[in-house]
VOTORDO-804609 format. One record per residue: x, y, z of N, C-alpha, C in turn; residue in three letters. Coordinates in steps of 0.1 Angstrom, whole numbers, plus 5000, padded with zeros to 4 digits. Each point is the difference from the previous one (the first is absolute). Layout:
XYZXYZXYZALA/...
END
This chain:
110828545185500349914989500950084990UNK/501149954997500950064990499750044987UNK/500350134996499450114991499749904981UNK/500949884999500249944990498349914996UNK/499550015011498749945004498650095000UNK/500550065001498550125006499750044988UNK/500550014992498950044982499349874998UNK/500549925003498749874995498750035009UNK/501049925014499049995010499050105004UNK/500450154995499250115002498649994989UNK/500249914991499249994992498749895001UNK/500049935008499349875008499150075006UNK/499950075014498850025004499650145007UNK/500650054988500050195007498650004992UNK/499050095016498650034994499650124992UNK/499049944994499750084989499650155001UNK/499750025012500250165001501350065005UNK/501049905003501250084999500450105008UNK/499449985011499850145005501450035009UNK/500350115000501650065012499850005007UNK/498950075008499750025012500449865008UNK/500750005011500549895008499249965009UNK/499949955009499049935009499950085013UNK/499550025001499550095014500049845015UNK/500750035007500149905012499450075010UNK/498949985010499150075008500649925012UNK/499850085008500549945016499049985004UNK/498650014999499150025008498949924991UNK/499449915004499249894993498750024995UNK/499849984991498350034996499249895005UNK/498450044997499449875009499249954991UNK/499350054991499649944987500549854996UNK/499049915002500349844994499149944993UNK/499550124993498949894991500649904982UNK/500750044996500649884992501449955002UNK/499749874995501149955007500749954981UNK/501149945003500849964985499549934995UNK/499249905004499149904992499250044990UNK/499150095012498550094990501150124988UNK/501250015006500850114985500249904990UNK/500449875003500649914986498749934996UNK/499349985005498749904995499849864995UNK/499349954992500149904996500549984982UNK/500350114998500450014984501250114998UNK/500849974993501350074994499550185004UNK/499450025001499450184998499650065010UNK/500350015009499650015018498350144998UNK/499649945004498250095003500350135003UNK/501350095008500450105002500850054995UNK/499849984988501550084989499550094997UNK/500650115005500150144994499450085013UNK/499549915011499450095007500950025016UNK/500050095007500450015011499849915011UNK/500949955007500549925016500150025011UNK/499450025013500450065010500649865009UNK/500950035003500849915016499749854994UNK/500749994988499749805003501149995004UNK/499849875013501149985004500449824994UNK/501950045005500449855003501150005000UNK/501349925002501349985004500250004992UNK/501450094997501249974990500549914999UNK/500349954985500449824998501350044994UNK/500150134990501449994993500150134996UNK/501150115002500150124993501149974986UNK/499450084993501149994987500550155004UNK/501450054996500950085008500750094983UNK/500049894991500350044991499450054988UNK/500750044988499250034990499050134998UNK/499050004993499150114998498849915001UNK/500049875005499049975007499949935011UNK/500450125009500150005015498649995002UNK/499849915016499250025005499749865013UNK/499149955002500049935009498749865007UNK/499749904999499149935000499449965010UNK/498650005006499750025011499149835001UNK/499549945004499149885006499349995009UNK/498449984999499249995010500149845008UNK/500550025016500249895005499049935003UNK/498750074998498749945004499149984986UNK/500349884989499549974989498650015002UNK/499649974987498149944999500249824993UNK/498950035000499849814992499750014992UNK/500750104990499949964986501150044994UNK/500249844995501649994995500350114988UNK/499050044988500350054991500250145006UNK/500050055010500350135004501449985005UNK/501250134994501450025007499550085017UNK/501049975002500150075018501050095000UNK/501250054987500750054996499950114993UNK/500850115000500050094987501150115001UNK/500350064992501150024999500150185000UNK/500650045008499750185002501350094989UNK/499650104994501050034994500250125009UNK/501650014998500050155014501150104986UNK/500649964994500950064984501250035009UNK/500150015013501750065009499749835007UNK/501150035003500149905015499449985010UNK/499449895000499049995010500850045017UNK/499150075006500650025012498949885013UNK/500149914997499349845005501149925004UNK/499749865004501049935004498949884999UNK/500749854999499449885001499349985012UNK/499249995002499449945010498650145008UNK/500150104997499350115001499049974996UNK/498950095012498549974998499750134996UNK/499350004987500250134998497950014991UNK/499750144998498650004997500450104982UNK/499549994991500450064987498950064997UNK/499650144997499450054994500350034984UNK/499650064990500450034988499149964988UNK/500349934988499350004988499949884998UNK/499349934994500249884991500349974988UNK/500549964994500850004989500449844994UNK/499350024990500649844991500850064990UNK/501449974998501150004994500449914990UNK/499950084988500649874989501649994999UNK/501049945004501449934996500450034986UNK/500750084995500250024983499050074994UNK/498350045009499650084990498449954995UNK/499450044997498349914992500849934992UNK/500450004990500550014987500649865003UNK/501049955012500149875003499349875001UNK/498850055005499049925005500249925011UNK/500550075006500649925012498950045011UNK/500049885007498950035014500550195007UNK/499349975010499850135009500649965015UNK/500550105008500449975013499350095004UNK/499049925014499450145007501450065009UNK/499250135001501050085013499650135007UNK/500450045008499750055007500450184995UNK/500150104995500750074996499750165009UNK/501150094998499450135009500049945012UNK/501149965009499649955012500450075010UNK/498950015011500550035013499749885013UNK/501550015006499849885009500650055013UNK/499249865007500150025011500449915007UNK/501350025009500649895005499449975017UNK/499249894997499749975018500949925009UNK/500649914993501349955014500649944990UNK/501449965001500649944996500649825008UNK/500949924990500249895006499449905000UNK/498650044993499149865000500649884995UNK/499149905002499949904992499450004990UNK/501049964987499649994984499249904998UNK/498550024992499249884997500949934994UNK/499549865004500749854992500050034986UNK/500849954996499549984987499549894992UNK/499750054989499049874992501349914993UNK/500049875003500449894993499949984985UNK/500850074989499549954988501149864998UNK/499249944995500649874997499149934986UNK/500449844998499849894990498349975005UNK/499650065010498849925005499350154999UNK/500550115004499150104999499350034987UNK/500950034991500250064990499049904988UNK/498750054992499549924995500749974986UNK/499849914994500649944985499650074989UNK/498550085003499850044988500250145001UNK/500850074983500350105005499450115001UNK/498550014992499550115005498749994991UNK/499150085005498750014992500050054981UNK/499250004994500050074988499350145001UNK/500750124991499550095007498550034998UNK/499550075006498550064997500250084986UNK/499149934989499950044985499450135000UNK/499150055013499350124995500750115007UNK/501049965005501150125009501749984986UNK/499549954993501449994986500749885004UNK/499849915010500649905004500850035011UNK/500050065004500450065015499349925015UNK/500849985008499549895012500150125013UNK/500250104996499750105014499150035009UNK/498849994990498449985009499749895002UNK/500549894998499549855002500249985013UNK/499349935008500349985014500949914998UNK/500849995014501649905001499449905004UNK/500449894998500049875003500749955002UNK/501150005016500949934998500649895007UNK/498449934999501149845001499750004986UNK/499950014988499449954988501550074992UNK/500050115000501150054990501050095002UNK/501549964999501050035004500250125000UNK/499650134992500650135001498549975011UNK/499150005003498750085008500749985014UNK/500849885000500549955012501250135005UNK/500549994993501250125003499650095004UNK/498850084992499350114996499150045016UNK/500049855006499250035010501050035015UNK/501250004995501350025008500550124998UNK/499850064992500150134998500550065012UNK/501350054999500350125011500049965014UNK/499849824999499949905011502149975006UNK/499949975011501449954999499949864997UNK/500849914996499749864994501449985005UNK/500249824996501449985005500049864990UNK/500949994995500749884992501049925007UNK/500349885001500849855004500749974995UNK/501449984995500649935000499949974982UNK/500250124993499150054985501549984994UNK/499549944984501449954991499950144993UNK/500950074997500850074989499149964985UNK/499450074993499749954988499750104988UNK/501150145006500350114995501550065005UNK/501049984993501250045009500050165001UNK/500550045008500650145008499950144991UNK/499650054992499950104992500750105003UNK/500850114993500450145002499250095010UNK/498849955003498950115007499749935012UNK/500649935001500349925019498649915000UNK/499949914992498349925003500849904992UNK/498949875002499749864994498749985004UNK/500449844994498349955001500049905003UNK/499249975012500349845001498149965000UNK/500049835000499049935001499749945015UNK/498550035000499749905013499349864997UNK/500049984986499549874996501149924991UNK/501049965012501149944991500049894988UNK/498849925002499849904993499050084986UNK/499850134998499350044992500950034986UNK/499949924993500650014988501350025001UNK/500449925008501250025001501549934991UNK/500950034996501249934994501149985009UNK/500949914992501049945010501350125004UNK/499650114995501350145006499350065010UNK/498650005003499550055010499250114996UNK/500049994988498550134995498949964999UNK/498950064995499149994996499650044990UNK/499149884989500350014985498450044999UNK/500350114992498550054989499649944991UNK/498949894997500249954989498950004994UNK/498750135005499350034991499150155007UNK/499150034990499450095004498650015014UNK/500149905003498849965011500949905007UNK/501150005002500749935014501250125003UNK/499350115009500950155002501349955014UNK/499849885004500249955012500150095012UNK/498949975010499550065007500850065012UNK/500649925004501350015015501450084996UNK/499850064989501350094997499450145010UNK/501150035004500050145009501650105001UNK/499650114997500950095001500750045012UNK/501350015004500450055011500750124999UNK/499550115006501350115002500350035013UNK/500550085009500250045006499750145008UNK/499850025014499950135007501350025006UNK/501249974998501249995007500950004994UNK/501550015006501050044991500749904985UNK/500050054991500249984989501249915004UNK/500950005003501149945004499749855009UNK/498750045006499449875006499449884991UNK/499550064986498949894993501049894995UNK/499749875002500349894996500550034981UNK/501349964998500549994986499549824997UNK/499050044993499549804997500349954988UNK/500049904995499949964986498449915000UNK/499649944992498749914997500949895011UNK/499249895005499749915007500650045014UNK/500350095003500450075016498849965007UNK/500250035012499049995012499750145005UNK/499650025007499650125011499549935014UNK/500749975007499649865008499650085013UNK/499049965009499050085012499250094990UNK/499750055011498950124996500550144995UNK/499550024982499950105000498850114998UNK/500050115006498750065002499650135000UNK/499350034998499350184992499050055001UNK/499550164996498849974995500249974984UNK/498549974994500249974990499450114992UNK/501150084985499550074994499449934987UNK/500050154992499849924985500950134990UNK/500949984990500550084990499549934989UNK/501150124990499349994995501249904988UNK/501349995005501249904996499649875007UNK/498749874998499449915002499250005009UNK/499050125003498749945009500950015016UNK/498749895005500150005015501849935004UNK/500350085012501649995001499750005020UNK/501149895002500150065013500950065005UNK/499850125007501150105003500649955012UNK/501049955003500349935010501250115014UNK/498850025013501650045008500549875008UNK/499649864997500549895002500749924986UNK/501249974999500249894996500549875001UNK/499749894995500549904999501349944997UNK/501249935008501350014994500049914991UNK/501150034990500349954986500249915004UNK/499649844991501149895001499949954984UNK/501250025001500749964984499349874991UNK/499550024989499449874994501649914992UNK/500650085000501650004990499849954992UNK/498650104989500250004985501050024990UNK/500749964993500549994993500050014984UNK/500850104995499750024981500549864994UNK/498950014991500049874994501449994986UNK/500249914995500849984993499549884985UNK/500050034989499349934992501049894993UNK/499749884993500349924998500950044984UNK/501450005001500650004984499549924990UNK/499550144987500249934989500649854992UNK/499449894996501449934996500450014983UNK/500749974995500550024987499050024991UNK/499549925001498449994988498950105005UNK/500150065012498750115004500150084994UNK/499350125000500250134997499350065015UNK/500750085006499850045009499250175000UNK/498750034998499850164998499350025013UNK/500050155005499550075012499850154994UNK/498950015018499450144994500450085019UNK/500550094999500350085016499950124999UNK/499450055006499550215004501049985010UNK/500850114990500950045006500250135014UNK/498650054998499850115007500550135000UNK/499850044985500250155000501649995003UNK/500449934991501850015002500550084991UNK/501350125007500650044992501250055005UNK/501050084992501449985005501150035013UNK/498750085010500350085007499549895011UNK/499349954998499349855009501049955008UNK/500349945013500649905006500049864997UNK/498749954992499649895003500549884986UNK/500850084990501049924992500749865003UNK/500950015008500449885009499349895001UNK/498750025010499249935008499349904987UNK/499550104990498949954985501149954997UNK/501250004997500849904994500349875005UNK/500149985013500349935007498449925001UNK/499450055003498049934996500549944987UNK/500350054985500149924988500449925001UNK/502050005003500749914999499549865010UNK/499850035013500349875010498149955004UNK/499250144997498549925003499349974986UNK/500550044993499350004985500949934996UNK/501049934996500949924997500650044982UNK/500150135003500050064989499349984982UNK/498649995008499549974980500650084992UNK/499549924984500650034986499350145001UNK/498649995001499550154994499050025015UNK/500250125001499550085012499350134998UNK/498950004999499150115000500150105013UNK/500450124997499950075016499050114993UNK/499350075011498950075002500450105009UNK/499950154996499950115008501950064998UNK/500449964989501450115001499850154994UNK/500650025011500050164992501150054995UNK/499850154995500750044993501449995004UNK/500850064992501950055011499850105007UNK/499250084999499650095017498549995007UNK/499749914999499149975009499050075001UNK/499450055010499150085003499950174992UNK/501350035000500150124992499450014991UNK/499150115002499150034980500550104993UNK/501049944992500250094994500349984984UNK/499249884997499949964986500949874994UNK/500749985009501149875004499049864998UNK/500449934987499249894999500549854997UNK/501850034995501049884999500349955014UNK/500149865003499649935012501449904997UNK/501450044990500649894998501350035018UNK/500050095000501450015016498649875011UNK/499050035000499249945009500549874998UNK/499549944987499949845000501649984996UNK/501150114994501249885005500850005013UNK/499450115011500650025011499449865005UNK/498449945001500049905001500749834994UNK/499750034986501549904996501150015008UNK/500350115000501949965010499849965011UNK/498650045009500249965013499349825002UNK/499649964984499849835004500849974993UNK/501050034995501749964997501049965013UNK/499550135005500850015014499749945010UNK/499049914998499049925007500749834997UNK/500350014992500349884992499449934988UNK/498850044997499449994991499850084985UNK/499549944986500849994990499850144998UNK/501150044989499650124988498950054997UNK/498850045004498850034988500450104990UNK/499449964993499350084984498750085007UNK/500150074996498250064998499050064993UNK/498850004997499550094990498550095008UNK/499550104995499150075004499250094990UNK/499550105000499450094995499950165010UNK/500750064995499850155009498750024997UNK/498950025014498650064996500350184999UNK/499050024994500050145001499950065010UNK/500050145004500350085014498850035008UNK/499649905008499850045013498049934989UNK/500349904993498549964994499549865003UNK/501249925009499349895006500149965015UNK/499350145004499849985016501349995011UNK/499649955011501350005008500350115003UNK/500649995011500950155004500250104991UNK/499350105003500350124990501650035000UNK/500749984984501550044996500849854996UNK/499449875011500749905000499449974987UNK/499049934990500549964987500249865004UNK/499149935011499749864999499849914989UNK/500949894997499849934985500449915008UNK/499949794995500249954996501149984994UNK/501349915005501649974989500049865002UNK/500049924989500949854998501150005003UNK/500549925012501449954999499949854995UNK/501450004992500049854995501449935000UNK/500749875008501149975000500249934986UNK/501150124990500249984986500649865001UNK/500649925008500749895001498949905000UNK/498850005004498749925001499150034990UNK/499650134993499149974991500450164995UNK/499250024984500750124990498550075000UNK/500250184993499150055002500149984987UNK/498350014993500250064985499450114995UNK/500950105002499950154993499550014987UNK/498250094999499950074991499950105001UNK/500350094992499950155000498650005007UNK/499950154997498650105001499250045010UNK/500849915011498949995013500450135008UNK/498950105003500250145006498449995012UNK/500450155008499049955005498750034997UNK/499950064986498550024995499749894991UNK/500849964994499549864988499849905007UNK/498849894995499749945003500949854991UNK/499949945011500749864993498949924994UNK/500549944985498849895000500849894996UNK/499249864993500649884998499849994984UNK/500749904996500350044988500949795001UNK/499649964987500749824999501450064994UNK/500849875003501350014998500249854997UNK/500649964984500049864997499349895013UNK/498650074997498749885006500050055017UNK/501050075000499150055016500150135005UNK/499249995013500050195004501050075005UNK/500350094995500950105008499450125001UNK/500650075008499550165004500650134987UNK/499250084997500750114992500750055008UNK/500350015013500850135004500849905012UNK/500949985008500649925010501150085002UNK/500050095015498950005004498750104996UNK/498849945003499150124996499050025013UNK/498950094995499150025013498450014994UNK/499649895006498949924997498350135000UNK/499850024988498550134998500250105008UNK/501050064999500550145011498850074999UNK/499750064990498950084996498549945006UNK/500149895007498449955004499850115012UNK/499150085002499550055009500049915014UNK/500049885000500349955013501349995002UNK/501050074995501650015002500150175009UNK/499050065003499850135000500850035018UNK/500950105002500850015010500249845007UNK/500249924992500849855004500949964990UNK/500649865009501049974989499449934987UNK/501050044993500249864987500149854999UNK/499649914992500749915004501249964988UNK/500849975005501549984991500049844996UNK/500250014988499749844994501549984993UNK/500449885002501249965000500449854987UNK/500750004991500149934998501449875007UNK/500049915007501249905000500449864996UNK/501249994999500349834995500649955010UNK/499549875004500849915011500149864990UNK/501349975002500349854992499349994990UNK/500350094986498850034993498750015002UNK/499450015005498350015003499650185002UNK/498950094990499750065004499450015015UNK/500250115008499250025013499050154994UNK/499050055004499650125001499950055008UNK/500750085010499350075013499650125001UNK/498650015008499650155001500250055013UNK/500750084999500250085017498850134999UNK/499349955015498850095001500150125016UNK/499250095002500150065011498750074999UNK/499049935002498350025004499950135008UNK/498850044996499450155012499949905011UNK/500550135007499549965018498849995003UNK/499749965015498749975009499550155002UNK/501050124998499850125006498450054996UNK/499750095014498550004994498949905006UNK/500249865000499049935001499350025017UNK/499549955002499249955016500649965008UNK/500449975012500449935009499249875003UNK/500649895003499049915003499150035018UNK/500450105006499350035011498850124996UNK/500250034988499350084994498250015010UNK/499550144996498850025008499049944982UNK/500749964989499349954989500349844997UNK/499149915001500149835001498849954991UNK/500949944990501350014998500650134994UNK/501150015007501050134992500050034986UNK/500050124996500150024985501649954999UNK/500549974986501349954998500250154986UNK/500050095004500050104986501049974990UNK/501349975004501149974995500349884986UNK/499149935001500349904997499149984986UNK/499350154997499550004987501150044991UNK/501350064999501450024993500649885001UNK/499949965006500949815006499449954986UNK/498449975002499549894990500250064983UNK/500350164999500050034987501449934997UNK/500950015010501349984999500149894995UNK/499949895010499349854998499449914983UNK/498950144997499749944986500850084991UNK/500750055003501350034984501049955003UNK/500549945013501049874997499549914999UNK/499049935003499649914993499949994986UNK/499350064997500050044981501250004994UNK/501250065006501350004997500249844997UNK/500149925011500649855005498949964989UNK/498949994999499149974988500549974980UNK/500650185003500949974987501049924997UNK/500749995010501149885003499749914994UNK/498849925007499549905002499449934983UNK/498950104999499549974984500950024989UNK/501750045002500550004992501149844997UNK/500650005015500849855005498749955009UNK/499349904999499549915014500750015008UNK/501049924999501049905009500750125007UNK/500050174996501050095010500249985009UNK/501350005006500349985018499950185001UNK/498650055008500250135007499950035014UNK/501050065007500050045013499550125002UNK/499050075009499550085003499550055013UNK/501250095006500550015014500050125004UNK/499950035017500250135001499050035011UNK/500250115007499350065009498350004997UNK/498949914995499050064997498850035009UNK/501150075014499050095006498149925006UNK/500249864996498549955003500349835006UNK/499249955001499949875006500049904989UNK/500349885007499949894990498549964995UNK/498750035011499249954996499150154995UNK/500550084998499450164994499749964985UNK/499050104999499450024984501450044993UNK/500550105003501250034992500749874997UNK/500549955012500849864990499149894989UNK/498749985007499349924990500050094990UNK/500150134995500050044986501249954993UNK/500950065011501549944992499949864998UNK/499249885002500249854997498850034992UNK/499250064994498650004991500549894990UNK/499249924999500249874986501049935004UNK/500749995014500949895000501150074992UNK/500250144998501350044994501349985013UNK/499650045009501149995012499449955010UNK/500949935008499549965016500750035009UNK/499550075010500850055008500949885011UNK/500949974997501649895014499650045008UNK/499650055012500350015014498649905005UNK/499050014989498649935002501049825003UNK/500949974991500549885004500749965014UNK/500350135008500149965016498649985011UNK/500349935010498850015004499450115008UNK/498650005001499650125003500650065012UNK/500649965013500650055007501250044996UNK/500549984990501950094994499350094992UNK/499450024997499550134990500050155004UNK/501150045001500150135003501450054998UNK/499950124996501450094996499850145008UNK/499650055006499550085007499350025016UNK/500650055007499150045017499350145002UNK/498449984999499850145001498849945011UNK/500350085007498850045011499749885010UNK/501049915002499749855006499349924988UNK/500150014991499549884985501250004994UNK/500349864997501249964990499149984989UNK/501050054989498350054990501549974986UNK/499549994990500349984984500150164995UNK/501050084993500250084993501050014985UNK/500749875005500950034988499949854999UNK/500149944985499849904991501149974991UNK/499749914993500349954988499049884993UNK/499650064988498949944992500649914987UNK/500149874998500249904990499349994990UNK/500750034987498749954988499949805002UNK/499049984992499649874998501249895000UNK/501050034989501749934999500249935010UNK/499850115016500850005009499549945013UNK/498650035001499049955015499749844994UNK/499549984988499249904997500749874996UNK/501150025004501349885001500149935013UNK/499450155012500450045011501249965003UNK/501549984990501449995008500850165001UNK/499650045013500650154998500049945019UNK/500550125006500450045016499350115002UNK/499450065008499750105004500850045015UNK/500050105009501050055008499350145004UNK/499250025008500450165008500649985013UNK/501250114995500649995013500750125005UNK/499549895016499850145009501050065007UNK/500150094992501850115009499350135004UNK/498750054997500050115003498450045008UNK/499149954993498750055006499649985016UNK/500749825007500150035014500550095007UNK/501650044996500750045012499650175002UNK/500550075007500050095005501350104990UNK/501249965002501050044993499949964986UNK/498950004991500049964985500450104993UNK/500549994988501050064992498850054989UNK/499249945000498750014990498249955004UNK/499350065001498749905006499349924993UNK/500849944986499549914990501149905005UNK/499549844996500749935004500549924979UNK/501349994997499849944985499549895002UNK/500049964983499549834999500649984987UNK/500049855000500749914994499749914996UNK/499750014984499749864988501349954992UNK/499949885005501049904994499149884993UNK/500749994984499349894990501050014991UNK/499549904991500949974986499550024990UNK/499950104990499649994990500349944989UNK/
END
């Protein structure tokens, strides 16, 4: 597997003793058969023989992995038991290249070993394995056990038990159940070869040669061909990971609603980049769903057109200028005011104290000029060096663009990135002391994150207020395959501090003008139905627009086979409770494969 791969992938399921020593291949067969792979995996996440020695279990090789630093190779007993919650599978680590071949009957001696993916500290389940091995090859050529059928019928609906309270909520020692719950079901496949049908795309093609497709197409599914997240107890069950045992140049380039049509087929592992995955040395050929980037409806005279787009770590040295312009101008339809997320400095990644970001955003202006689209204006706030997260050196902020021909900024002094903006009446109504300014810098929940930049504008006379936001990340939290159910969400106690000081902010607005029209937009890193956003709506100060599409369009984001909610825009009262506004995400980037960004923008249109 090509060297651009093997630092991830090395990191998925190299065992925990790590050991160099390579595999010893014996010409000459042991006779020892008293455990077999079933009695190693058992009926619970924690196999009964961990930590202790193995002599001669045998079974056929299903799949060698060849690459990476977690080489090694999967064996299966052709002669099961009748009990479904036991794997017949498991997975031998050899740290060199396995010297095996598919179809080899081979006997393993060595260690047992449950392996955590990322570490304790992730909470991520365990992979048994085999470790310290010496093997023995008795004939080659065999016949590879069948494999197991996962499908819409196998696979159960519910996703998984709650964990055991007196193990910390952990489901390790719980016995599997799996016709009852979806990970026990997998769980009991472990290191099994399995084989998927004729499976939709519902993760496109990633940098690290994997997607994700579903085996339960009708499972929550939308009309692009994903599958929508739309709460914390519907994880949708039939999403599965695919990577590959074969040449990199071979894996399907997919977008969301692609096929994989026949059979594709593996053993089945588990990492620790989404849980159980099937490692495929079969695949299925691509047939094109011919998804297409969407295009949003123009502003008319009387709208006001505002958006919010992560830009993804853009800066001057970037290729991807053109592309984001050409996204504004012809899929975005060029709104008045455009919130982007994640620009960086004029040297990018470089740390070297570099914190002006103006070559960045007007190399972008020229190239949506060059695009066809208008002039912008812009305003921002330089954060301080290297104090709101992001790429160490880049200097991630938040910039307003605004077409001065459509609507005017109104400049007041004072706004830096330590002072806080406040509100303050202006012959009977609210304005901001600072425009632009940046909203309680100083709150400890601003702590290595961004700011948020509060904006004052006029469209056809009418104050607008907008706040451009850029929320802590998920980083940290649980996996939803987590060995803890439900998963801790660690992250998302900075989210909600964040949450209640813009709120409180939009609050002052509000008790100063009622009637404010405020927009409040931006990456906020959480879901539409998250505690974090219900803070930011606390008292009906804001409502979050994307809630006005229906539950299957609700998503700006593809992670892990779930089309899932990350970035928003929240309406004060003025603006929802009229309900004449447009809402719009649209999708140019989170399906495809070749995305320019893995946020998809969105787009509020109303009249103030």
């Amino acid at each position: 597997m090509p060297s651009k791969r093997t630092a991830r992938i090395g990191a998925l399921t190299v065992a925990a003793v790590c050991s160099t020593v390579s595999a010893v291949v014996l010409t000459t067969p042991a006779h020892a058969d008293t455990v077999h792979i079933h009695d190693i995996q058992g009926t619970t996440r924690i196999s009964p023989y961990a930590g202790q020695a193995v002599t001669d279990v045998a079974g056929i090789v299903t799949g060698v992995r060849t690459y990476g630093s977690s080489r090694g190779f999967w064996i299966q007993d052709p002669n099961a038991d009748d009990n479904p919650a036991t794997s017949e599978g498991v997975f031998v680590f050899t740290s060199s290249v396995p010297k095996v071949a598919l179809g080899d009957s081979v006997t393993v001696s060595g260690t047992i070993s449950e392996y955590v993916p990322g570490g304790a500290s992730s909470g991520n389940q365990t992979i048994t394995e085999i470790t310290k091995p010496v093997v023995t090859v008795l004939s080659s050529g065999n016949a590879v056990p069948a494999a197991t059928v996962v499908n819409a019928k196998s696979v159960p609906g519910v996703y998984t038990a709650a964990g055991d309270t007196a193990a910390g909520g952990s489901v390790n020692g719980l016995t599997l159940e799996p016709k009852k719950y979806a990970l026990d079901y997998y769980e009991s496949l472990e290191g099994m070869s399995v084989q998927v049908s004729d499976a939709r795309v519902v993760t496109a093609t990633d940098p690290y040669t994997e997607l994700w497709v579903t085996v339960k197409p009708h499972e929550n599914a939308n009309r692009r061909g994903g599958t929508v997240y739309g709460s914390y107890t519907s994880q949708n069950t039939g999403r599965l990971q695919i990577q590959s045992l074969g040449a990199t140049a071979d894996f399907p380039t997919a977008n969301v609603g692609d096929e994989l049509t026949g059979t594709t087929a593996g053993p089945l592992d588990y990492n620790q980049f989404g849980g159980y995955t099937l490692v495929a040395n079969q695949i299925g050929a691509l047939e094109a769903g011919g998804l297409e980037r969407e295009t949003t409806q123009k502003q008319s005279r009387s709208e006001l057109a505002v958006a919010t787009y992560n830009v993804e770590n853009l800066d001057p040295g970037d290729a991807s200028f053109a592309a984001h312009a050409s996204a504004i101008v012809n899929n975005l339809r060029s709104p008045d005011i455009l919130s982007l997320e994640e620009i960086q400095d004029n040297n990018g990644a470089t740390n070297d104290g570099t914190v002006a970001a103006d070559q960045t955003v007007q190399k972008l202006i020229d190239a949506i000029v060059a695009a066809g689209g208008p002039a912008y204006d812009w305003r921002s706030i330089d954060p301080e060096n290297n104090k709101d997260g992001g790429e160490p050196g880049g200097n991630i902020r938040q910039v307003f663009l605004f077409n001065p021909e459509r609507v005017s900024f109104t400049d007041r002094a004072g706004g830096d990135a330590t002072t806080a903006v406040g509100v303050t009446k202006v012959n009977g109504k609210a304005a901001l002391t600072a425009s632009p300014g940046r909203v309680d810098p100083a709150n400890t929940a601003w702590t290595t994150s961004r700011k948020p930049l509060a904006g004052e504008f006029v469209f056809r006379g009418k104050t607008v207020f907008v706040i451009a936001n850029h929320f802590a990340s998920k980083g940290g939290d649980q996996g939803l395959t987590s060995q803890y159910q439900p998963p801790a969400r660690s992250s998302e106690t900075q989210r909600h501090l964040q949450a209640t000081a813009v709120n409180t902010f939009v609050k002052e607005i509000l008790a100063t003008q009622k009637n404010a029209d405020v927009v409040t937009l931006g990456d906020i890193n959480d879901f539409e139905f998250s505690g974090t956003t219900k803070l930011l709506e606390d008292d009906g100060a804001l409502w979050s627009a994307i809630k006005s599409l229906p539950k299957s369009e609700r998503y700006t984001y593809d992670y892990q086979g779930n089309s899932q909610v990350l970035d928003q825009i929240l309406v004060s009262p003025s603006i929802y409770k009229g309900c004449d506004f447009e809402y719009d995400s649209v999708h140019i980037n989170s399906e495809f494969n070749d995305q320019i960004s893995d946020h998809d923008p969105q787009v509020l249109r109303f009249k103030p």
